[in-house]
C-alpha positions as CSV (number, residue, x, y, z in Angstrom):
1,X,-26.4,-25.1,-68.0
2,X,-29.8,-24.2,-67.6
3,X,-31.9,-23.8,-64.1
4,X,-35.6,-23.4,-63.9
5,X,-36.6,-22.3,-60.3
6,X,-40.3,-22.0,-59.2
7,X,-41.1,-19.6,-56.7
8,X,-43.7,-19.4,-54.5
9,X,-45.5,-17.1,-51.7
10,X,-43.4,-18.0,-48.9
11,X,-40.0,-17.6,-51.0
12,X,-41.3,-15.0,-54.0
13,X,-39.7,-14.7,-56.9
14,X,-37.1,-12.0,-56.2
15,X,-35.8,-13.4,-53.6
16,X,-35.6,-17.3,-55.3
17,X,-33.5,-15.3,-58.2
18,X,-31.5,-13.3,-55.4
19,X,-30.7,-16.5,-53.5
20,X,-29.6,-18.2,-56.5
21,X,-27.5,-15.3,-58.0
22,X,-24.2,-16.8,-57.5
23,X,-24.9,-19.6,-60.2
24,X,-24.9,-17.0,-62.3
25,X,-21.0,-16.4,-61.9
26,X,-20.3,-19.8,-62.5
27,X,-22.6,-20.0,-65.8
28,X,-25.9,-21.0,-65.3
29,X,-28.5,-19.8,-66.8
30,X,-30.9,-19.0,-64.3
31,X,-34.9,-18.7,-65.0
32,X,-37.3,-18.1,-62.0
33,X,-41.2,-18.7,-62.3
34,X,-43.6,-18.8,-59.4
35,X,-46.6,-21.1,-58.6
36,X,-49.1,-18.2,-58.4
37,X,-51.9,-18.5,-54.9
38,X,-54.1,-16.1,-53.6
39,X,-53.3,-16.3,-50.6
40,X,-50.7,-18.5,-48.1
41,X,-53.5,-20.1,-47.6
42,X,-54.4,-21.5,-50.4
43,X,-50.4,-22.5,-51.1
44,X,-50.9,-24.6,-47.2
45,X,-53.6,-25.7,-48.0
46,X,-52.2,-27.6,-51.1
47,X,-48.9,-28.3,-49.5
48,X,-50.7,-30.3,-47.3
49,X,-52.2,-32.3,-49.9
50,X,-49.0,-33.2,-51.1
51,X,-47.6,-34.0,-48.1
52,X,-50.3,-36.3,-47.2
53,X,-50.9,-37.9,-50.9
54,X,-47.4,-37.4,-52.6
55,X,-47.2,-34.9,-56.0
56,X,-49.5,-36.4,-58.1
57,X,-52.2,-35.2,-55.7
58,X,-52.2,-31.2,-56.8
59,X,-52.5,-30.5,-60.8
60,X,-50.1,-27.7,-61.3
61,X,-50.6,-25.0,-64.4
62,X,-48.6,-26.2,-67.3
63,X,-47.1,-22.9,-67.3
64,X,-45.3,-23.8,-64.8
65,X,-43.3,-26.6,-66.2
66,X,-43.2,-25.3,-69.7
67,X,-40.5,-26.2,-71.6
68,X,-39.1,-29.0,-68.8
69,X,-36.8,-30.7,-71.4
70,X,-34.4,-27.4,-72.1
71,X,-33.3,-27.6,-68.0
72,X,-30.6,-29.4,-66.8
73,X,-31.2,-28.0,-62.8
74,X,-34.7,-27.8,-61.2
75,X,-35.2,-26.1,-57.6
76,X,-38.9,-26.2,-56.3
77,X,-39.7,-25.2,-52.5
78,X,-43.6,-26.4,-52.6
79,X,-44.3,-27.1,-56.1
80,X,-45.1,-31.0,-56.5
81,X,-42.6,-32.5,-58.8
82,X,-44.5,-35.3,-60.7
83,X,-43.2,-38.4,-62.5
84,X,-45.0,-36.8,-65.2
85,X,-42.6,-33.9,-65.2
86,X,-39.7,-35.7,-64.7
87,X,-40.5,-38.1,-67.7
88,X,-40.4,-35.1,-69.6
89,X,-37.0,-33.3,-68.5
90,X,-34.8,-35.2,-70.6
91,X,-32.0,-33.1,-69.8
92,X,-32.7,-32.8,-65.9
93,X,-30.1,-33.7,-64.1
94,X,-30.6,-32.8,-60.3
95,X,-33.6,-31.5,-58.5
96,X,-33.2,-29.1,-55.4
97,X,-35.6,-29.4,-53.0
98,X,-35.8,-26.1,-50.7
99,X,-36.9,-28.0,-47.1
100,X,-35.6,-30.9,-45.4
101,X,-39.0,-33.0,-46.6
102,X,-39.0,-34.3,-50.4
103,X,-43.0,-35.6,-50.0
104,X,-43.3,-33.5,-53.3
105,X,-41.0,-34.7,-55.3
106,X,-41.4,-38.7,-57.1
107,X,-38.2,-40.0,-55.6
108,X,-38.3,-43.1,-57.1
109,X,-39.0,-42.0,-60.3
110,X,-35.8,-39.2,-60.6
111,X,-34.0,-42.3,-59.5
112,X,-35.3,-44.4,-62.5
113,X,-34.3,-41.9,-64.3
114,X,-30.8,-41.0,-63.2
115,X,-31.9,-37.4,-61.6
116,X,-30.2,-36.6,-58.4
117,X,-32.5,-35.2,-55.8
118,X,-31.1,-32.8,-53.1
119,X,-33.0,-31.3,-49.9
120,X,-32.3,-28.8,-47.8
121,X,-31.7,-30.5,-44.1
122,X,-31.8,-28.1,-41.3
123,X,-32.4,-25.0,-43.2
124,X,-35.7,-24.1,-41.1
125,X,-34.4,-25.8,-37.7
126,X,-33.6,-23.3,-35.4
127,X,-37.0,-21.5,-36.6
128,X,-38.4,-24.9,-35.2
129,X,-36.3,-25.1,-32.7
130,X,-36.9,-21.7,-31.1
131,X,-40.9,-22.2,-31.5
132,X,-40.2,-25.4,-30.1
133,X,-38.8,-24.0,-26.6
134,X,-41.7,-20.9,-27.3
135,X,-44.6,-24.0,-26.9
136,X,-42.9,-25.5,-23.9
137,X,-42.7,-22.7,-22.1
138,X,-46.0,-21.8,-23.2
139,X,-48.0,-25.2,-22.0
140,X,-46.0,-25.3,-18.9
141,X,-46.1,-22.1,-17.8
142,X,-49.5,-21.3,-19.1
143,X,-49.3,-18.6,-21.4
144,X,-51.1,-19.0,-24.2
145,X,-54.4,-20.0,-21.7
146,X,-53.6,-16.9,-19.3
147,X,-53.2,-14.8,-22.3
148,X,-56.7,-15.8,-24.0
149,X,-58.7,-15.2,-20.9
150,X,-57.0,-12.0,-20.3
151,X,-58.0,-10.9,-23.9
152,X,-61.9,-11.6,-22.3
153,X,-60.9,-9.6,-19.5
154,X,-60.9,-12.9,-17.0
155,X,-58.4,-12.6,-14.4
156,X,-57.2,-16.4,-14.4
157,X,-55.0,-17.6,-12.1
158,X,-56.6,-21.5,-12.3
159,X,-55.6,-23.8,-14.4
160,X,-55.1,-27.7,-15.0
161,X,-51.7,-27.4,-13.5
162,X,-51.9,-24.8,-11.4
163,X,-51.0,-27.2,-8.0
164,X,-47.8,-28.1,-9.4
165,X,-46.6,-25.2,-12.3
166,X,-42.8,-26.2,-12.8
167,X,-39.7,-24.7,-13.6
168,X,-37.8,-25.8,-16.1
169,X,-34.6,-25.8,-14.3
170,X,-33.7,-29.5,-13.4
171,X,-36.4,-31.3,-15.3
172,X,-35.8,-34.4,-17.3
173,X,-36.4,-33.4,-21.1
174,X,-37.1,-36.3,-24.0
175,X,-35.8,-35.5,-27.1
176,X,-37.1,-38.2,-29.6
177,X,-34.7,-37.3,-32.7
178,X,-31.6,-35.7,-32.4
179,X,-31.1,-34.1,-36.4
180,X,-30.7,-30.3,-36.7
181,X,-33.8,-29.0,-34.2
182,X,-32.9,-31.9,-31.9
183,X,-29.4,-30.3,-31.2
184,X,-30.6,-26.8,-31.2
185,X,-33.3,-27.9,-28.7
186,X,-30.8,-29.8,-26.4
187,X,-28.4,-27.0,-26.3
188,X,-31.2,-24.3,-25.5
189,X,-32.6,-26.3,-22.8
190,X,-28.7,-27.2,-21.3
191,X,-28.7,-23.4,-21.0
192,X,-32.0,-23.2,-18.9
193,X,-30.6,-26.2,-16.7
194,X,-32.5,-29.2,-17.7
195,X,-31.3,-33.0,-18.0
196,X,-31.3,-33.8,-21.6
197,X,-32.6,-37.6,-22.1
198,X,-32.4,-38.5,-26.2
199,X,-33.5,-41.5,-28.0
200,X,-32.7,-41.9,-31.9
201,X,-32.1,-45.2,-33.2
202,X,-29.3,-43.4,-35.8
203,X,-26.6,-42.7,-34.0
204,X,-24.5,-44.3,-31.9
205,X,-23.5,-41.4,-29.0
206,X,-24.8,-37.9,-28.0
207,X,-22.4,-35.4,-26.4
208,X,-22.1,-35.3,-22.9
209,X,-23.6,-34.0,-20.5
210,X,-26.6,-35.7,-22.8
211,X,-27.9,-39.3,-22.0
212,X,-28.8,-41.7,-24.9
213,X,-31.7,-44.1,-23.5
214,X,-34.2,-46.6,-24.9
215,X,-37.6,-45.3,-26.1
216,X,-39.1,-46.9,-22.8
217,X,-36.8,-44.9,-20.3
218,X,-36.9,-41.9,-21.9
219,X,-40.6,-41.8,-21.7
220,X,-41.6,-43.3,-18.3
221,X,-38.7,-40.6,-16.6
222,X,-39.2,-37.6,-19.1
223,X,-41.3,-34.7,-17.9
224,X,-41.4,-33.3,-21.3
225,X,-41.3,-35.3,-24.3
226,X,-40.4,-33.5,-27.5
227,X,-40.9,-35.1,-31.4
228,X,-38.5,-34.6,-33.6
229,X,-38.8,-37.2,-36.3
230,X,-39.1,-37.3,-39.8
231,X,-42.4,-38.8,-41.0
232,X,-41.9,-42.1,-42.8
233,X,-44.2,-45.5,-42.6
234,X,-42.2,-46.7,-39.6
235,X,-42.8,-43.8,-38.0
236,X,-46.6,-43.6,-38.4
237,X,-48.3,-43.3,-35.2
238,X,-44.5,-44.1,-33.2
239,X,-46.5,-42.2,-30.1
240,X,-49.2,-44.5,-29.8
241,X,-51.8,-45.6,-26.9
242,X,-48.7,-47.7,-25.1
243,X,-46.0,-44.9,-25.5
244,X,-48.7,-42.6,-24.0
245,X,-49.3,-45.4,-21.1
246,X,-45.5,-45.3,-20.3
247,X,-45.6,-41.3,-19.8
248,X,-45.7,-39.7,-16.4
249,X,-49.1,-38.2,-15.4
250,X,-47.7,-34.5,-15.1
251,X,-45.7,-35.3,-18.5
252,X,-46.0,-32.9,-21.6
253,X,-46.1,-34.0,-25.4
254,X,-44.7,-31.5,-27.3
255,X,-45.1,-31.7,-31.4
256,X,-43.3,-29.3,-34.1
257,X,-42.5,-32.0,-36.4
258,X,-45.5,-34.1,-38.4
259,X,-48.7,-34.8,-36.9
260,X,-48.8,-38.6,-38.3
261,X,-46.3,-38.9,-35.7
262,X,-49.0,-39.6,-32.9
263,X,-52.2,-41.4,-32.7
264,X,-54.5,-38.0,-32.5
265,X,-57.3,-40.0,-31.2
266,X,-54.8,-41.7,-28.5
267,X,-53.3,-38.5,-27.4
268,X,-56.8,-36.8,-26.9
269,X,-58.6,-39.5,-24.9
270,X,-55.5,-39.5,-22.5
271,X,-55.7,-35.6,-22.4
272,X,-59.2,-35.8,-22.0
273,X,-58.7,-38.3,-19.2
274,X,-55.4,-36.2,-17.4
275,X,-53.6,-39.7,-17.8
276,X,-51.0,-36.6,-19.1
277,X,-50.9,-33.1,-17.7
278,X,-50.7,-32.1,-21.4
279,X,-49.8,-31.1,-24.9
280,X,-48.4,-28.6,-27.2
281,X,-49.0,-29.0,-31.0
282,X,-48.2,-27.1,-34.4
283,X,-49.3,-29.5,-36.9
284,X,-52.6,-31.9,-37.0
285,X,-54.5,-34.6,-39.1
286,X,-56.8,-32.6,-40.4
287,X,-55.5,-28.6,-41.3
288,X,-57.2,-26.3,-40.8
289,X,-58.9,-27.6,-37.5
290,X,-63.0,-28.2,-37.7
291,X,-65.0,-26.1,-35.3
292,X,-65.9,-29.7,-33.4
293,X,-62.2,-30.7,-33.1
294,X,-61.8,-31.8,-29.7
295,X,-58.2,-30.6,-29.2
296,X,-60.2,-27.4,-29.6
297,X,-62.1,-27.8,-26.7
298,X,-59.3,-29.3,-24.0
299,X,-58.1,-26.7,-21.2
300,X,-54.6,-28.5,-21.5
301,X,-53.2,-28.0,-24.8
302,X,-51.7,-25.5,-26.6
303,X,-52.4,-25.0,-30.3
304,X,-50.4,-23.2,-33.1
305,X,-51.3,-23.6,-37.1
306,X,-48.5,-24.8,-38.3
307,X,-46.1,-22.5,-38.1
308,X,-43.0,-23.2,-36.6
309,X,-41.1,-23.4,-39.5
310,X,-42.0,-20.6,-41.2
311,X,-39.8,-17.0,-40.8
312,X,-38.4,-15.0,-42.8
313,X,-34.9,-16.0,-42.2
314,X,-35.6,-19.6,-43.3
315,X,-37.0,-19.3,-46.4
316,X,-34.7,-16.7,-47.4
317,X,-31.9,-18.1,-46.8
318,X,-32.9,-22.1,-48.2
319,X,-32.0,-20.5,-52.1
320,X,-28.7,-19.4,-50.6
321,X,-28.1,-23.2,-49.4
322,X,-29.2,-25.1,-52.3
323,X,-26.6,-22.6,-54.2
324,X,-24.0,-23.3,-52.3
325,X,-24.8,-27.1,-53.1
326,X,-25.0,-26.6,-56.5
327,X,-21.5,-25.0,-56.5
328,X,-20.0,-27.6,-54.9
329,X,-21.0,-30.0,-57.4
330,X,-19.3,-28.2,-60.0
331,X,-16.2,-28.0,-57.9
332,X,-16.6,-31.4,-57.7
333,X,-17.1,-31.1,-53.8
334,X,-19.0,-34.1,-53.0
335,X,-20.5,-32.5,-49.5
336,X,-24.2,-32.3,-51.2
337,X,-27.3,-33.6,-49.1
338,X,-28.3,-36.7,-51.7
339,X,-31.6,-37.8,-51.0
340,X,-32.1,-40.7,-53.5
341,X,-28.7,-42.5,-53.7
342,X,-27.9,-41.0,-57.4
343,X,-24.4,-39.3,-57.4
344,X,-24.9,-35.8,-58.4
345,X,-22.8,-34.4,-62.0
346,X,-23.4,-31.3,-63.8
């Protein structure tokens, strides 16, 4: 059996073949190639058109995909996976998908087809989850503000909070999604002494001491309110003008997940109005920010670009996991994250 693997700045080529080395003892035949960028840059920068228009959006080189139809296994991290290129893998049989998201890959299409698709859930969420509890901290506490006025040598010890900084100890925490970073997040927070409140319309029960609540409790009591949904079309915009009506005024929005999750324009007037005390955000409608962006110009935000997921350890270790899923199919272990309902065989 036969895997092609494409490679990419964030998980280069040694390290895709390294991560995928124990096919090799079981008999594949495994080829890497890389989607060649500049720059990380330029690899975001496409990613994000992908993720916002689906894989049909970025032409790839046809290098890249050469010779499709000798493959039975293909693993891509970012490179968009095209009903073009599946049409044209006779032999494929599963694709890998090295992240939780598959917006580059045409689902639908492998489906069609018979072609098992596979993510990788979880395998960046305590990177998200640990920049997660970083940004709370960070808005809250006002680090990141303190920090940029000190590096202008302004001593500032004013800011929008500044008659009522909090602890963190005792404070009612919204956790809207409770996957992988949801129950990293809880259980760092439990540690610091704060009242876990979670809504997520998937499951039935969280672990005490955690309280599952409706959407409208969690937010009217919550003094931080953390996203941790997967983007879909229900959940376009699912913080909205009348969620944000609902919050407390000394709440905080926190965002590590997808940016379609809230209504920018929404969140902004109400920061712009201190209807909230205020926000922390690592992803955005439009990346990289324009120099007129108004969350550029708000005294109670903090900004990151789009970076929670992204350390060393997580992409590293994503080829190990897909692996390991691999190998399980040909031991005819069913425990395999299937994405598109097609029953996995090699």
């Amino acid at each position: 059996m036969k895997v092609l693997a494409i490679a990419d700045r964030f998980i280069p080529s040694r390290e895709m073949g390294e991560g995928l080395q124990e096919l090799e003892k079981l008999g594949f035949q495994v080829e890497v190639r890389e989607w060649q960028h500049n720059s990380l840059e330029e690899l975001q920068k496409d990613n994000l058109a992908v993720e916002l228009h689906g894989p049909e959006a970025v032409t790839m080189p046809d290098s890249v995909f050469a010779g499709i139809e000798q493959y039975d296994v293909l693993v891509v991290q970012f490179a968009p996976v095209s009903a073009k290129v599946i049409a044209a893998a006779s032999k494929l049989k599963i694709i890998g998908i090295l992240r939780g998201g598959t917006e580059n890959v045409a689902i639908e299409v492998a489906k069609e087809r018979g072609v098992s698709v596979l993510n990788t859930p979880g395998r960046n969420a305590r990177a998200v989850a640990e920049f997660t509890l970083g940004l709370i901290l960070s808005e809250v506490r006002n680090i990141a503000r303190s920090h940029a006025a000190l590096k202008q040598a302004e001593w500032r010890k004013s800011f929008p909070n500044s008659e009522a900084i909090p602890e963190l100890f005792a404070k009612k925490v919204g956790l809207i999604g409770y996957g992988n970073v949801g129950q990293l997040i809880a259980g760092f927070l439990t540690a610091m002494g704060c009242e876990i409140l979670v809504y997520d319309e998937y499951i039935e029960q969280v672990p005490a001491p955690y309280r599952k609540v409706a959407l409208d409790e969690l937010l009217q009591q919550a003094d931080i309110v953390s996203l941790h949904l997967r983007l879909t079309e229900k959940t376009q915009h699912f913080i909205g003008e009348h969620e944000l009506a609902q919050m407390k005024p000394n709440a905080v929005l926190i965002n590590t997940a997808r940016s379609g999750l809230i209504d920018e324009k929404a969140l902004v007037a109400y920061l712009q109005a201190g209807r909230i005390a205020g926000a922390a955000l690592d992803v955005f409608d439009n990346e990289p920010l324009a120099a007129d962006d108004p969350l550029l110009h708000l005294d109670n935000v903090t900004i990151t670009p789009h970076m929670a997921g992204s350390t060393r350890d997580a992409f590293t270790n994503s080829p190990k996991q897909m692996a390991g899923y691999l190998a399980n199919i040909v031991r005819k272990e069913r425990n395999v994250p299937v994405v598109n309902e097609v029953l996995p065989q090699l």
